[in-house]
C-alpha positions in Angstrom: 124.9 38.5 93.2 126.8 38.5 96.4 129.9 39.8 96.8 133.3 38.5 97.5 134.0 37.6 101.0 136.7 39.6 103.0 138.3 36.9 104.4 137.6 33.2 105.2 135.6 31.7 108.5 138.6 30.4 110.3 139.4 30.9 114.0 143.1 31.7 114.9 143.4 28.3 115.9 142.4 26.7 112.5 145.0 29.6 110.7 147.7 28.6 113.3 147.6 24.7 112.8 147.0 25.1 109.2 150.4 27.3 108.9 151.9 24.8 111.5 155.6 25.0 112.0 156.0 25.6 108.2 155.6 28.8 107.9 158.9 30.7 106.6 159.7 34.0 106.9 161.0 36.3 103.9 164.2 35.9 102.8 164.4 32.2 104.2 166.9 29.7 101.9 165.6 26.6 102.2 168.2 24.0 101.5 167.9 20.9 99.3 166.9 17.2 100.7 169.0 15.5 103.2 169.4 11.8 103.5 167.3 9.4 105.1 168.7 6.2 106.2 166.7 2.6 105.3 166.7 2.4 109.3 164.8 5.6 109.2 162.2 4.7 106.5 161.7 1.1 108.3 160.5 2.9 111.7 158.6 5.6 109.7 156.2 2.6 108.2 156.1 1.0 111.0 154.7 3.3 112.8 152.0 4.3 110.6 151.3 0.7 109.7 150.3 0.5 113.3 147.8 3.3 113.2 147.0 3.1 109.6 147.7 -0.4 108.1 144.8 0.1 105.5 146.3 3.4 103.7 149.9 2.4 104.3 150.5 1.4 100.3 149.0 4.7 99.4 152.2 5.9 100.5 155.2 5.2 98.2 158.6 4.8 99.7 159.9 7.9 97.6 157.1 10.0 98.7 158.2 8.7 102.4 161.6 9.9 101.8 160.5 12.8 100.1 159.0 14.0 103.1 161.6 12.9 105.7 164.2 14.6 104.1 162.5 18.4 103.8 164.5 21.2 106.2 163.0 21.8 109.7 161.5 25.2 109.6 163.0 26.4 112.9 166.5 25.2 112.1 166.6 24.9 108.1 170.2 23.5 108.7 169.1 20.3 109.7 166.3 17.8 108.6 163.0 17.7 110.1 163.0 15.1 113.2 161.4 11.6 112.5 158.6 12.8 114.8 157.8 15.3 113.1 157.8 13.4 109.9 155.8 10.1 111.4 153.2 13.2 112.8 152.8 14.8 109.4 152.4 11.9 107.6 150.1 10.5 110.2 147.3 13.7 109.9 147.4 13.1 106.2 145.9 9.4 106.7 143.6 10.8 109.5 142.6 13.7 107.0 141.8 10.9 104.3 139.3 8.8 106.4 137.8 11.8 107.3 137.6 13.1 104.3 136.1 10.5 102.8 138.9 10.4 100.5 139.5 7.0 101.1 136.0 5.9 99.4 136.4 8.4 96.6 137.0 5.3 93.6 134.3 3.5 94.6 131.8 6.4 94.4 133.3 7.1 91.5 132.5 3.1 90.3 129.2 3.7 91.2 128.1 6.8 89.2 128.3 4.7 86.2 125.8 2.3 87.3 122.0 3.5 86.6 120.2 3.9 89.8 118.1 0.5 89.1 121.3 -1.1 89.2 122.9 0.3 92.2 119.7 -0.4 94.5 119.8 -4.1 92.9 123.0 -4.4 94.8 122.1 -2.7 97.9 122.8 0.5 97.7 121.4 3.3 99.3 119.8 6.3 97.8 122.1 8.7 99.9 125.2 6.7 98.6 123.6 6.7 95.2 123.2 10.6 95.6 126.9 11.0 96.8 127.9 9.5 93.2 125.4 11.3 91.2 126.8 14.6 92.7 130.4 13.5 92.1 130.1 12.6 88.6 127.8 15.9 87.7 131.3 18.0 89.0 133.4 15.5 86.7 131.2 15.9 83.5 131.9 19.8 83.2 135.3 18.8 82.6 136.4 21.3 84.6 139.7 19.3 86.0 141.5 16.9 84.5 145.0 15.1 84.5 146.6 15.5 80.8 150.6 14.8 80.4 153.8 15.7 82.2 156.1 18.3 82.6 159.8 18.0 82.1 160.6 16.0 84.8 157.9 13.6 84.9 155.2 15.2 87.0 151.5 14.8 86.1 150.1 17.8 85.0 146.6 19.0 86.9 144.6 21.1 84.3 141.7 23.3 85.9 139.4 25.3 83.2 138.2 27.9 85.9 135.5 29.3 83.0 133.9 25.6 83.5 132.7 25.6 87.1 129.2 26.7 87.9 128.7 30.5 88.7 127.5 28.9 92.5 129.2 26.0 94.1 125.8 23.7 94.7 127.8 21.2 96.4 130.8 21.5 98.2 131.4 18.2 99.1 131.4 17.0 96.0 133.6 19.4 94.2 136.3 18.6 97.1 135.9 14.9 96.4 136.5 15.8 92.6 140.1 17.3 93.4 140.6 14.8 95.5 139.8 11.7 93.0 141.9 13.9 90.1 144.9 14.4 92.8 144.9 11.0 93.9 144.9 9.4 90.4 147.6 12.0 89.4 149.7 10.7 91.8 148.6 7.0 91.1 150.2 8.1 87.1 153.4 9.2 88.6 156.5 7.4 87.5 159.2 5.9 89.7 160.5 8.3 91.9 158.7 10.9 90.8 156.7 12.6 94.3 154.7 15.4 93.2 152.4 17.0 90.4 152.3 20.5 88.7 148.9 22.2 88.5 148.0 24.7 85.5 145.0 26.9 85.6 143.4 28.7 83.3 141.5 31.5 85.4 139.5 33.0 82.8 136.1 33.8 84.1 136.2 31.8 87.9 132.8 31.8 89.5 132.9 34.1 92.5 134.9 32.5 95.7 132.9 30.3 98.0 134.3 30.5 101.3 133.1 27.0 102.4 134.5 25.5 99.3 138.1 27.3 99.8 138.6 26.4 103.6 138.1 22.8 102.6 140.5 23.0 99.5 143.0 24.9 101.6 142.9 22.1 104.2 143.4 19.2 101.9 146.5 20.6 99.9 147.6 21.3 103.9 146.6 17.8 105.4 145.9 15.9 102.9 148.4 16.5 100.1 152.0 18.0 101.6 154.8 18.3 99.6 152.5 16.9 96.6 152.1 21.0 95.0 155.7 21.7 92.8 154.0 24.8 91.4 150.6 26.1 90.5 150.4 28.2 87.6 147.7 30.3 86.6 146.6 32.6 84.3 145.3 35.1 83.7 144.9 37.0 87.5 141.6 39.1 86.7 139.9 40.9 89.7 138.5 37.3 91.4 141.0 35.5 90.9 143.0 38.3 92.6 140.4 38.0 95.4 141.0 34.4 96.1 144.6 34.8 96.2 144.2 37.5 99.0 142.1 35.2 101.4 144.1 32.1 100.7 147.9 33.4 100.4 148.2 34.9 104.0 146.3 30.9 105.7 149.1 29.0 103.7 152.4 27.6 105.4 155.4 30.0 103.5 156.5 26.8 101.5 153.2 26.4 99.6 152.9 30.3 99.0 156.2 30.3 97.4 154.7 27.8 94.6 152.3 30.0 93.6 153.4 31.6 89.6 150.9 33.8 88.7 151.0 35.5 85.5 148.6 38.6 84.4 148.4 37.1 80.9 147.9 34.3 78.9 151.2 34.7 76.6 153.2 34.7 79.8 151.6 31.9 80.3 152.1 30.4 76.7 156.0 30.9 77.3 156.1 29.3 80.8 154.6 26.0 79.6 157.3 25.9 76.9 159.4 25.4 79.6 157.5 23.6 81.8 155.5 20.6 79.8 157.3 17.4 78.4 156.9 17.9 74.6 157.3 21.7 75.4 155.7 23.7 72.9 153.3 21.3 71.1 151.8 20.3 74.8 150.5 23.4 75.0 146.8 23.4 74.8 144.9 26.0 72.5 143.0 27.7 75.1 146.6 29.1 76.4 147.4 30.1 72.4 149.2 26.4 71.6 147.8 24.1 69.2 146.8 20.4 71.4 143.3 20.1 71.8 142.5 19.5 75.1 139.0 20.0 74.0 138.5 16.7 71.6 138.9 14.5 75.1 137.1 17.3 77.8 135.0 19.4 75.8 132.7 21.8 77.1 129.7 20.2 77.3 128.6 15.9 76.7 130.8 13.3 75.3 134.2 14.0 74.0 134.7 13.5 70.2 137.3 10.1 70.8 135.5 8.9 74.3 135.1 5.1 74.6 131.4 5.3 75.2 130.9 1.9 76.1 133.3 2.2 78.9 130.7 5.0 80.5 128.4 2.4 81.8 124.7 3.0 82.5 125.1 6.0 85.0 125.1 9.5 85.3 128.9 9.9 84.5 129.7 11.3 81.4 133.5 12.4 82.1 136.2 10.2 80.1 138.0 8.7 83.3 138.9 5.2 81.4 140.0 7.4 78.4 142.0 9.5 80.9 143.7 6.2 82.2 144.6 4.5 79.2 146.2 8.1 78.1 148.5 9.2 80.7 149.5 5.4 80.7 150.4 6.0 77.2 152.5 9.0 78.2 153.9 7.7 81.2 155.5 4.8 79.3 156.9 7.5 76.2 158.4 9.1 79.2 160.1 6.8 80.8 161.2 5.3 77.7 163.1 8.7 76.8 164.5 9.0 80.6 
């Protein structure tokens, strides 16, 4: 067993463009949102729709404005410039063609398809490989979207105890939080800009520095001003670990979303607070009673999965069960609003 790193392979430069121009100070008040004229929000797609006129509907006009109207970090008095917002938004379509992010659904497709099938339709064993990876990180139901919190956000569940003691693939695990943060946000309701993530840290397989420089980058690039809070529980000695080599790379903004509670029944009493249907949303492995586990158990098939809807692949997750159930809840939510 090796042991934990004591910090992460990043040069200066990677720290210093990861932190950027976000990076607070201590005691910084950051103001609310300021307006953003329709003027503003025209020229901001049009510029991207020049660079980028394939991703351009993967970004809503609320998220748009979402961004535009954050405080600039060297004068929080005043909005961030339009360049600054047409430059951000900009690295986070460059990041997702890079990434591969952009081909993440289709990979996805394609893990339920047996390998006869795939090669029938002229696909390649390494693309077959890609999928087969992908959907073995999905099927230890490790991460998953289930409900909302109070004010409509999707709610990102990782069961830390789930994940493999080794990372054997880093690319795929990044593609996994990138095909669960990208149909989060695809469940979002109108208006509605980022998610919540809740984590139960029992037992985390020790940190794998590779994996963690890639995570760190996409919530960075690839998903700003996506992360309302992330709150885990409970912070046991690796957990504790990771915290110390990611905390000091992230901009100020994203450090300050971090809740993280020592136990679980501090946990239990924040997602009272936190979740839509308050205390009955809380899931039993945080001491509530919904069984999270019925839909994402441990190991195989989940109790009430739609089988059929697997297909003939690898894939043994329940994404089409996922679907058709935060659908459910994002319609009794907006019904109540």
């Amino acid at each position: 067993m090796s042991n934990p790193p004591d910090k992460l392979p990043m040069s200066d430069e990677e720290i210093a463009a990861l932190k950027g121009s976000e990076s607070f100070d201590e005691g910084d008040v950051l103001p609310g949102g300021f307006p953003v004229s329709t003027e503003e929000l025209t020229i901001v797609k049009a510029e991207l729709a020049t660079s980028y006129p394939e991703q351009l509907n993967y970004l809503t006009d609320a998220y748009i404005l979402s961004v535009a109207s954050k405080p600039y970090s060297k004068d929080t008095s005043v909005r961030r410039p339009l360049e600054y917002t047409i430059q951000k938004l900009e690295n986070l379509l460059k990041w997702r063609e890079e990434s591969g992010a952009v081909e993440v659904f289709g990979i996805l497709e394609l893990s339920r398809k047996s390998v006869s099938q795939a090669r029938k339709e002229g696909c390649s064993d390494a693309e077959y490989d890609k999928a087969v990876k992908l959907a073995n990180t999905l099927n230890t139901n490790s991460v998953y979207v289930h409900g909302y919190d109070v004010e409509g956000r999707p709610v990102i569940w990782l069961r830390c105890n789930r994940k493999p003691w080794m990372i054997p693939d880093v690319a795929a695990e990044v593609s996994l939080y990138i095909l669960v943060s990208d149909f989060a946000i695809a469940m979002m309701p109108e208006g509605v800009t980022d998610f919540v993530v809740v984590s139960d840290s029992s037992s985390p397989p020790p940190p794998s520095p590779s994996f963690l420089v890639s995570t760190l980058k996409g919530v960075v690039k690839g998903y700003p001003d996506r992360l309302k809070m992330l709150h885990s529980a409970p912070m046991g000695s690796i957990m504790t670990t990771v915290m110390n080599l990611l905390v000091p790379l992230m901009p100020g903004t994203l450090g300050s979303k971090l809740h993280l509670m020592q136990e679980k029944t501090e946990m239990c009493a924040a997602l009272a607070e936190v979740l839509a249907g308050g205390v009955e949303d809380i899931p039993t492995f945080f001491g509530g009673g919904c069984d999270h586990d019925r839909f994402y158990p441990q190991e195989g098939i989940g109790r009430e999965q739609d089988v059929e809807a697997l297909g003939d692949g690898v894939l043994m997750f329940d994404f089409a069960g996922m679907r058709d159930r935060q659908l459910a809840m994002k319609e009794a939510f907006e019904e109540k609003k």
